[in-house]
ROBA-72974 format. One record per residue (C-alpha): residue in one letter; residue number from 1; x, y, z. Coordinates in nm, 4 decimals, m for minus. Layout:
N
 res   n       px       py       pz
   A NUM        X        Y        Z
...
END
This chain:
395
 res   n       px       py       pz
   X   1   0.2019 m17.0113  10.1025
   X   2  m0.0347 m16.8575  10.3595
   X   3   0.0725 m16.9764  10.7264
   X   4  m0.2314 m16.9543  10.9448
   X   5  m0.0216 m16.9492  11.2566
   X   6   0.1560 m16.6821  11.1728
   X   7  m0.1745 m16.5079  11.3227
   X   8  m0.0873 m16.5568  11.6653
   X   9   0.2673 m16.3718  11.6124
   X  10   0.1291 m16.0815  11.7583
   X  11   0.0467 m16.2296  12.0588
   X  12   0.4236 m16.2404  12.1714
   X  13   0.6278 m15.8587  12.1629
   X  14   0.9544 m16.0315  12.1728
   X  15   0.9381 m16.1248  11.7721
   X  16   0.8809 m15.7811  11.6620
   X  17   1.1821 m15.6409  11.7724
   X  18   1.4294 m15.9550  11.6861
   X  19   1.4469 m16.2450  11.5003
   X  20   1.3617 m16.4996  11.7746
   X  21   1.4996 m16.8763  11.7402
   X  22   1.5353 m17.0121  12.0615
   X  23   1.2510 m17.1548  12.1743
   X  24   1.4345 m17.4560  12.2348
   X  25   1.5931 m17.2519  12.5604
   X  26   1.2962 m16.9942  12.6275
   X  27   1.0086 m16.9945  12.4256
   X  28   0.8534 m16.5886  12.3371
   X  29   0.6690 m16.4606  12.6273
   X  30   0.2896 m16.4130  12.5276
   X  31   0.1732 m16.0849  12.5855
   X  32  m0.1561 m16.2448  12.7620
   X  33   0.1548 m16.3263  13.0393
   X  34   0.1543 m15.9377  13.1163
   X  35  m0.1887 m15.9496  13.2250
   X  36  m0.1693 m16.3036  13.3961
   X  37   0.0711 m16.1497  13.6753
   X  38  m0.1048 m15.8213  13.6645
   X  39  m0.3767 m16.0688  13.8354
   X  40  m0.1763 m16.2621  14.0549
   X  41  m0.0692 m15.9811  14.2055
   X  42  m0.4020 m15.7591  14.2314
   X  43  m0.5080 m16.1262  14.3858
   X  44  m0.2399 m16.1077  14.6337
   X  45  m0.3099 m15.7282  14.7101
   X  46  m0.7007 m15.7461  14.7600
   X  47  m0.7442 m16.1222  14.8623
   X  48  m0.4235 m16.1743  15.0822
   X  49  m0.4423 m16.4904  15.2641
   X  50  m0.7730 m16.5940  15.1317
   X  51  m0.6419 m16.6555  14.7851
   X  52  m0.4961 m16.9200  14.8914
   X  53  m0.9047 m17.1133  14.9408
   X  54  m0.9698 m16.9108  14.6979
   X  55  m0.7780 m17.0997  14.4217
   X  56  m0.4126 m17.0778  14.4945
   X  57  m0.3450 m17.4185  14.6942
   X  58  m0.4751 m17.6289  14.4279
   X  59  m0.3130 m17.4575  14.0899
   X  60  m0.0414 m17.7479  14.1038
   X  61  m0.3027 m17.9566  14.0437
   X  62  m0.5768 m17.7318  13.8084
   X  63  m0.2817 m17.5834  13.5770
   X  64  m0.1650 m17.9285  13.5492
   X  65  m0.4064 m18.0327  13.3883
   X  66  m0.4043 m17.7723  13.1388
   X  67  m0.0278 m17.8477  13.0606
   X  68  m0.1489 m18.2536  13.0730
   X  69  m0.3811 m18.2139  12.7576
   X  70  m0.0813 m18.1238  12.5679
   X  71   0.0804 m18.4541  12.6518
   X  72  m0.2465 m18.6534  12.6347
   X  73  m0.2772 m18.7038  13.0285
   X  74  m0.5846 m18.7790  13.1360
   X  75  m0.7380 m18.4989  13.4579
   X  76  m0.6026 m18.6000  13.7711
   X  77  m0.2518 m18.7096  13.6534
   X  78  m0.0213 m18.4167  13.6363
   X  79   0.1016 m18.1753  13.9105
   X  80   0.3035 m17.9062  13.8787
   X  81   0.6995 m17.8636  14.0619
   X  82   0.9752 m17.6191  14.0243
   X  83   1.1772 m17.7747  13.8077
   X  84   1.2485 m18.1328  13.6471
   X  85   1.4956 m18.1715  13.9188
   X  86   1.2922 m18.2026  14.1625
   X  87   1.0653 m18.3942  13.9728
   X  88   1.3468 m18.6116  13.9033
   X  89   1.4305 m18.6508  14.2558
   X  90   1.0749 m18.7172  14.3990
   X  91   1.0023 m19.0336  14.1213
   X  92   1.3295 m19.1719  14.2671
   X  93   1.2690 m19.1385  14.6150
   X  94   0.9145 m19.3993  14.5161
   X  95   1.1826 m19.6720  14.4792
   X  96   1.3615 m19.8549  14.7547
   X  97   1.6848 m20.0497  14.4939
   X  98   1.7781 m20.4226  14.5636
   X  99   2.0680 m20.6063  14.4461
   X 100   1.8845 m20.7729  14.1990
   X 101   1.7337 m20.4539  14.0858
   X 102   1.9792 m20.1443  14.1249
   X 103   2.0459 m20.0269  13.7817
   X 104   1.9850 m19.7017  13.6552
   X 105   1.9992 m19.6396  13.2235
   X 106   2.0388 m19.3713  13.0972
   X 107   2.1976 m19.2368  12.7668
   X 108   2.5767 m19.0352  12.7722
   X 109   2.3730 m18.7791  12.5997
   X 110   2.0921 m18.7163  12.8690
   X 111   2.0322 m18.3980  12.9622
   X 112   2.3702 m18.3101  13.3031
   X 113   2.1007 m18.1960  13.5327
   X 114   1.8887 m18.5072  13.5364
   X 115   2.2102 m18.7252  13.5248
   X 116   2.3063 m18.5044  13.8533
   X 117   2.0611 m18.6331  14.0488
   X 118   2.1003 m19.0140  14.0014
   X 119   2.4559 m18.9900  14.0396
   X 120   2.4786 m18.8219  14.3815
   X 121   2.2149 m19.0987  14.4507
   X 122   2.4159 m19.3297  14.3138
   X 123   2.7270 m19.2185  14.6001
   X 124   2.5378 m19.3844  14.8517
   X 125   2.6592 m19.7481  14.7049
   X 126   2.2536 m19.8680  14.6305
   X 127   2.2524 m19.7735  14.2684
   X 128   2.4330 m19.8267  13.9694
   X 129   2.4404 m19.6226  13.6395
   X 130   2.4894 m19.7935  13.2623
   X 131   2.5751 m19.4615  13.0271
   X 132   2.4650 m19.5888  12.6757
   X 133   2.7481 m19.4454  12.4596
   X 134   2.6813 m19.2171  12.1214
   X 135   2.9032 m19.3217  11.8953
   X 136   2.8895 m18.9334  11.7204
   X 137   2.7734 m18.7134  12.0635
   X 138   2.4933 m18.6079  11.8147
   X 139   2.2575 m18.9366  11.8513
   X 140   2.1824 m19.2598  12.0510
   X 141   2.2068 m19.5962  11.8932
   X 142   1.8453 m19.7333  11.9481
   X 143   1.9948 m20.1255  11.9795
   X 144   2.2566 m20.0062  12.2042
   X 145   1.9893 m19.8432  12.4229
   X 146   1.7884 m20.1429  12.4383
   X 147   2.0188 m20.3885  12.5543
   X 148   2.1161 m20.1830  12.8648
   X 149   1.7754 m20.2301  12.9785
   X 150   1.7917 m20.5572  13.1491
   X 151   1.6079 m20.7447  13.4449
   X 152   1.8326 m20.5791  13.6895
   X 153   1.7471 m20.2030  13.5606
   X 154   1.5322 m19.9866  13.8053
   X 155   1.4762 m19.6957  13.6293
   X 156   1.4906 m19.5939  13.2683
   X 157   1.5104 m19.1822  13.2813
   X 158   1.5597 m19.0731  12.9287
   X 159   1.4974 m18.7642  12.7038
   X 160   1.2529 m18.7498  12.4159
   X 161   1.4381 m18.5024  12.1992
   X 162   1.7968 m18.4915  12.3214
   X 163   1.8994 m18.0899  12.3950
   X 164   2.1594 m18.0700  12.2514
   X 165   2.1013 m18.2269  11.8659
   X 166   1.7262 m18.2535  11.8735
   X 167   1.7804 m18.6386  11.8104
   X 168   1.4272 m18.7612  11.8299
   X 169   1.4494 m19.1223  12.0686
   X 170   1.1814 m19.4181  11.9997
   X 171   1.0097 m19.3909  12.3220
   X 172   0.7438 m19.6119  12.2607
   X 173   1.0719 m19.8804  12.1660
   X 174   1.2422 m19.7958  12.4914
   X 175   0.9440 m19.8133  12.7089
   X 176   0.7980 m20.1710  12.5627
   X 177   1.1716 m20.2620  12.6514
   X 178   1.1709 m20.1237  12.9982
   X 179   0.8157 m20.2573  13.1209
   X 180   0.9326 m20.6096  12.9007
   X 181   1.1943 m20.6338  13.1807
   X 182   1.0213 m20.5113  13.4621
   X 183   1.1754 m20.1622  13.4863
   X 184   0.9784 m19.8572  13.5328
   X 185   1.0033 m19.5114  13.2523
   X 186   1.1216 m19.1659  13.3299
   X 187   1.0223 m18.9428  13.0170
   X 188   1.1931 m18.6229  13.0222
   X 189   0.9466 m18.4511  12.7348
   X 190   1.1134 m18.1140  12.7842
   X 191   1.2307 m18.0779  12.4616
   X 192   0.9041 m18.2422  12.2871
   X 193   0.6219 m18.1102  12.4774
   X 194   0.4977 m17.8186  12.2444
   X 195   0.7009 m17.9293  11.8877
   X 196   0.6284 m18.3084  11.8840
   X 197   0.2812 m18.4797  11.9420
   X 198   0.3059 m18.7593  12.2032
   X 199   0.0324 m18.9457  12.4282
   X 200   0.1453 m19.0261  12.7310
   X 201  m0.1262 m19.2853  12.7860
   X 202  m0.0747 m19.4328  12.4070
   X 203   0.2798 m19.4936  12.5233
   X 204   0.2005 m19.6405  12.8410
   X 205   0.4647 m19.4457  12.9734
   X 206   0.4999 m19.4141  13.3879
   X 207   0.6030 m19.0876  13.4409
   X 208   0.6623 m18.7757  13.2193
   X 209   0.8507 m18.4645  13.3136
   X 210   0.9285 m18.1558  13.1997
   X 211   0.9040 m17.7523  13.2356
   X 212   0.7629 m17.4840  13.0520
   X 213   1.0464 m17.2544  12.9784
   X 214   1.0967 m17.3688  12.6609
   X 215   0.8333 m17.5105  12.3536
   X 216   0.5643 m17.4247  12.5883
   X 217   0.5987 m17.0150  12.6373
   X 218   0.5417 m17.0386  12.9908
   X 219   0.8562 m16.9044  13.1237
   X 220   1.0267 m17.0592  13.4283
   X 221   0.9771 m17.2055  13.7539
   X 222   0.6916 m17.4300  13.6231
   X 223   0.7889 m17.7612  13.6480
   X 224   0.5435 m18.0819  13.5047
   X 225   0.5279 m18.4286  13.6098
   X 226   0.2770 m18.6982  13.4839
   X 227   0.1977 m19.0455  13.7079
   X 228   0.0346 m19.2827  13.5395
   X 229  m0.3006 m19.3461  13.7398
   X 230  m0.2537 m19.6898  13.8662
   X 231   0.0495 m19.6000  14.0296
   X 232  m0.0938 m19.3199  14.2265
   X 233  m0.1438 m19.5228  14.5256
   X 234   0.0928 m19.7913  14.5097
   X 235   0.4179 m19.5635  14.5321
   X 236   0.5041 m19.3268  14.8273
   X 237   0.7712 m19.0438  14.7632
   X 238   0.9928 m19.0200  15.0550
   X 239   1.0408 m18.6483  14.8846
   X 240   0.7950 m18.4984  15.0288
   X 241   0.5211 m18.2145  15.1550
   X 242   0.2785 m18.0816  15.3587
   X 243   0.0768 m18.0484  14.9877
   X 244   0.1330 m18.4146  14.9766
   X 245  m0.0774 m18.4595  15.3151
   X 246  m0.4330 m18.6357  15.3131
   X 247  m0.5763 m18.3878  15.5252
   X 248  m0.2729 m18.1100  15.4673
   X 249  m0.4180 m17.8723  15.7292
   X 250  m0.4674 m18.0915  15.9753
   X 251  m0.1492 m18.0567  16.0526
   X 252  m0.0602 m18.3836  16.1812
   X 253   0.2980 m18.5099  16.3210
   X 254   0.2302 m18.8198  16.1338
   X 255   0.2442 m18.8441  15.7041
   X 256  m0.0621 m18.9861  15.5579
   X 257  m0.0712 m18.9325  15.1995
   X 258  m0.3279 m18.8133  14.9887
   X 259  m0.5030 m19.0920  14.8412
   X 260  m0.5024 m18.9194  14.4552
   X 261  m0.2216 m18.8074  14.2500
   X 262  m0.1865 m18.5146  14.5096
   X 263   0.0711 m18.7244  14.7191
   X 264   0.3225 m18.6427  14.4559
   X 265   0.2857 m18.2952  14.5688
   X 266   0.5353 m18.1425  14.7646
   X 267   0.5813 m17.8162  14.9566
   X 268   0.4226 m17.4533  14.9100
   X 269   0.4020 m17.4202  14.5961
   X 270   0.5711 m17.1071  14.3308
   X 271   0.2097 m16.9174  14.2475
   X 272   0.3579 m16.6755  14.0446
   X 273   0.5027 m16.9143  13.8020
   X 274   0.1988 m17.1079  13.7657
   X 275  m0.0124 m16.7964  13.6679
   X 276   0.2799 m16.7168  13.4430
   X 277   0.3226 m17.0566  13.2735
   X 278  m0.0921 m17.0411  13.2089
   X 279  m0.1000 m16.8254  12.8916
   X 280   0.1472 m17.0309  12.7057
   X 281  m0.0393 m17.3754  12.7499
   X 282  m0.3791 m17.2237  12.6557
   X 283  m0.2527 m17.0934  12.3362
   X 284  m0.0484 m17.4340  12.2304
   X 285  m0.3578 m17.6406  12.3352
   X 286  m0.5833 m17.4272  12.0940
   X 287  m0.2995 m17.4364  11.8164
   X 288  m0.2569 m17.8022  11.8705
   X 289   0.0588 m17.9874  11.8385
   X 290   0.0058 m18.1628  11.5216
   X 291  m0.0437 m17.8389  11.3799
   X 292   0.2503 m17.6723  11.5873
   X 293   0.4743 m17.9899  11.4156
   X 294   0.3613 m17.9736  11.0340
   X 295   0.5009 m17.6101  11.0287
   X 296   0.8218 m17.6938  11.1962
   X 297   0.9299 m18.0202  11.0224
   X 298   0.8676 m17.8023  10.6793
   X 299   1.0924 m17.4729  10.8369
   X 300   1.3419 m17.7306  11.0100
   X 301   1.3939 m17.8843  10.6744
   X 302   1.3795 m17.5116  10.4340
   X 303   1.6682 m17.4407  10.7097
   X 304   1.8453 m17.7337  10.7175
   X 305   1.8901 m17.6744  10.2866
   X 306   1.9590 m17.3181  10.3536
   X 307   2.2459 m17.3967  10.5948
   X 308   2.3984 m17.7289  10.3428
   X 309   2.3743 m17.4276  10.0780
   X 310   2.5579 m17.1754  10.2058
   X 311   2.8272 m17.4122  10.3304
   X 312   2.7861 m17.5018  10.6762
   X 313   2.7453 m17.8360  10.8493
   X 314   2.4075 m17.9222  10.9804
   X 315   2.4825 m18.2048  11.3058
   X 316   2.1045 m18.2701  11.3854
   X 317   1.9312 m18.5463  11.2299
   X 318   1.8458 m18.4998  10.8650
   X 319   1.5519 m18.7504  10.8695
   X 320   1.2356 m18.5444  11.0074
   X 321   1.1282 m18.8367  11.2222
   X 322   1.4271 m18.8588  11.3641
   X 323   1.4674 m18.4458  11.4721
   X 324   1.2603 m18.2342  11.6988
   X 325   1.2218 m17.8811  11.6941
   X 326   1.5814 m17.7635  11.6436
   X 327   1.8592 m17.7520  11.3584
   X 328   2.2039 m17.7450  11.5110
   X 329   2.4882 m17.5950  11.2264
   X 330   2.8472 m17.6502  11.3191
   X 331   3.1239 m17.3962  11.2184
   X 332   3.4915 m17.3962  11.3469
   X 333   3.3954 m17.0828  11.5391
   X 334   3.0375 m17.1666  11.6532
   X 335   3.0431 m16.9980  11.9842
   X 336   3.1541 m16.6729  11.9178
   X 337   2.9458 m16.7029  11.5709
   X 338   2.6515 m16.7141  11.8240
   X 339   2.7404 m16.4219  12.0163
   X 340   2.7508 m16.2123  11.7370
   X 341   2.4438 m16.3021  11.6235
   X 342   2.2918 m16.2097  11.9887
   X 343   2.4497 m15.8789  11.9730
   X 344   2.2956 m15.8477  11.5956
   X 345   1.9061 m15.9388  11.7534
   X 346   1.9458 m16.2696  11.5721
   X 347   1.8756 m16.4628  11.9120
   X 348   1.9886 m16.8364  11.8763
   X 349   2.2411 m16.9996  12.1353
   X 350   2.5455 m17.2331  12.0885
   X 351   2.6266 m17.5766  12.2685
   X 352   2.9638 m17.7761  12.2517
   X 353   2.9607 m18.0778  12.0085
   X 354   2.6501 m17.9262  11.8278
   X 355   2.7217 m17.6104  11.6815
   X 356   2.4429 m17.3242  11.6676
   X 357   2.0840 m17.3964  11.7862
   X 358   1.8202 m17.2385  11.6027
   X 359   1.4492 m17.2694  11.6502
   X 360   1.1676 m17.1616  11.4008
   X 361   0.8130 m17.2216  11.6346
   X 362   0.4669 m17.1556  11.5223
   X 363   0.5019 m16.7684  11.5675
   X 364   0.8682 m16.7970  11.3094
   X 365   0.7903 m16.6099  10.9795
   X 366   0.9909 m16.8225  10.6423
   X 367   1.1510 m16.5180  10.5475
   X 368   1.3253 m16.5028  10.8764
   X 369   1.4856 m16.8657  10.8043
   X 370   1.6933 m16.6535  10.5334
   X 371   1.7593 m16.4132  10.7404
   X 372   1.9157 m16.5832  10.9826
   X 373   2.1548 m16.7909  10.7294
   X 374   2.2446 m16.4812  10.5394
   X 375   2.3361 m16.2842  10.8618
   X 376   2.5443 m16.6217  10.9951
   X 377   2.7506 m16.6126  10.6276
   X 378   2.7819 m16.2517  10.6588
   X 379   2.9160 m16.3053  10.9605
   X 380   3.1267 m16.5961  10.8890
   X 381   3.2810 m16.4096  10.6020
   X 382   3.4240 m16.1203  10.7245
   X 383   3.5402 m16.2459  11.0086
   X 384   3.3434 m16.0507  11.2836
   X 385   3.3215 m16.3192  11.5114
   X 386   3.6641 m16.2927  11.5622
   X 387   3.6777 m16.0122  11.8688
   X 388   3.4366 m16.2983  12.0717
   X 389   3.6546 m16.6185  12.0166
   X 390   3.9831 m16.3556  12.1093
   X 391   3.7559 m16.2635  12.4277
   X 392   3.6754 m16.6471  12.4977
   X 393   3.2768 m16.6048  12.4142
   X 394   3.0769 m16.9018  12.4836
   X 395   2.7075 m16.8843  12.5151
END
């Protein structure tokens, strides 16, 4: 079979000396990144303080709309942050909770970071958390998830693909539910952006976050978060910035916020991770998702037989529609099993309850698929994980 995408391998240097399946954690650096920085920092060096009117101040807004036609945003409704986090942090601060409307749902299996944040919120006694429970840590009963959502629910902050299964969630169920009730949508797309096609604006969904670290080769420190347009001016984030300002260099004593999606904005921002994060978006906009997701559902599934074959347990959902970008394969000694394969350039990483993680991507050759289930049996039978789990390896 020829595999047209296997054209843009050479575009990331990482894949030629290992066999790279973790783009789940951090996607292959494109070698266009190289020359990305090589600017930024010739910019900084001959510009100085002029780059900043020169095209620097508004790349949280310009680069996020090149990261927002990979989620379907419209222009206008994506700016760029550190981190989910933060991102996290800011949508929250938009909300002032009542007793009548307090609750925050989320599912057991949500992603510790983003749970982090609501519950040290949650410590000052105005919000309440509902865990949904996973019967199997592996997936998220879609009923069970829907019935938390009541009148009383707030916010609804829930991953797309969950990180550590790849258990692909019905948004578009969970966010008809949410705005049924009254309750606004968090969706954390950072393990969907770049492996699963989704429109923001054909879900209706309020906000979107994510970063670029991982399906989106843009390395880190490049947080994304989407506001749907109506809401631009109807919520103020108590998180805030002098990038938020109307007139920012005014530098008034008094907040007036800008009167576009630029209020959600927040302090100076991380340059050097937005020229960074650039190279990667370009080259998964020209791929396209759609495209991006044909080839992985067929080397998810060629993997998922290889693994069943050669004995191991596959945890992550068998059902394509129901999986994202990543097969997780269980073994008794899973954690040193991945360290082994690190130290053998077969880079994959392990997470309790899952097993494995490997992830084929658009630049993945089929061949390597076999490689990397040949070199895990090889492994598994003689043993040679065994001087990691003696040393406690975890990964």
């Amino acid at each position: 079979m020829t595999d047209e995408l296997l054209k843009w391998r050479r575009e990331f240097p990482i894949v030629d000396k290992t066999v790279y399946l973790i783009s789940h954690s951090l996607g292959a650096m494109p070698r266009a990144t190289y020359h990305r920085l090589h600017e930024y920092a010739e910019t900084w060096a001959t510009r100085g303080v002029r780059a900043w009117a020169e095209g620097w101040w508004k790349m949280p807004l310009t680069v996020g709309d090149e990261v927002g036609r990979i989620i379907g945003a419209e222009p206008g409704a994506t700016v760029m942050h550190q981190n989910v986090s933060i991102c996290q942090s800011l949508i929250l601060s938009c909300f002032d909770p009542t007793p009548k409307r307090n609750k925050i749902v989320y599912s057991e299996l949500n992603f510790p970071s983003v749970m982090y944040v609501y519950e040290a919120h949650a410590r000052e006694g105005k919000l309440r958390i509902e865990q949904v429970k996973s019967d199997d840590g592996i997936t998220v009963p879609l009923e069970r998830m829907l019935a938390a959502i009541d009148e009383e629910t707030l916010l609804v902050p829930f991953s797309h693909v969950l990180f550590k299964s790849a258990f692909l969630q019905d948004a578009k169920a969970i966010i008809d539910r949410a705005h049924e009730v009254g309750a606004t949508v968090v969706l954390d797309a950072y393990q969907s952006a770049g492996t699963v096609p989704f429109n923001v604006k054909d879900l209706g969904v309020d906000f979107a976050t994510g970063g670029s670290v991982k399906w989106l080769c843009g390395g880190p420190g490049a947080g994304y978060l989407y506001i749907r347009p109506d809401l631009h001016t109807k919520l103020e984030p108590k998180t805030t910035g002098w990038m938020a300002h109307e007139e920012p260099f005014a530098f008034a004593t008094e907040l007036r916020y800008a009167p576009d999606v630029a209020r959600f904005l927040h302090g100076s921002p991380a340059i050097p991770a937005l020229y960074a994060a650039q190279s990667g978006y370009r080259i998964i906009n020209e791929i396209g998702v759609e495209n991006i997701r044909a080839k992985s559902v067929r080397q998810t599934t060629r993997l998922i037989a290889l693994a069943e074959e050669a004995g191991f347990t596959v945890t992550s959902p068998k059902d394509p529609a129901q999986r994202g970008g990543t097969v997780t394969v269980m073994h008794e000694h899973a954690a040193a099993l991945a360290t082994e394969l690190i130290n053998r350039e077969f880079i994959v990483d392990y997470r309790p309850g899952a097993g494995v993680r490997i992830s084929p991507h658009f630049y993945t050759k089929d061949e390597e698929l076999e490689l990397i289930i040949e070199e895990m049996k090889s492994i598994r039978d003689s043993h040679a994980y065994a001087k990691h789990e003696a040393a406690g390896a975890a990964f």
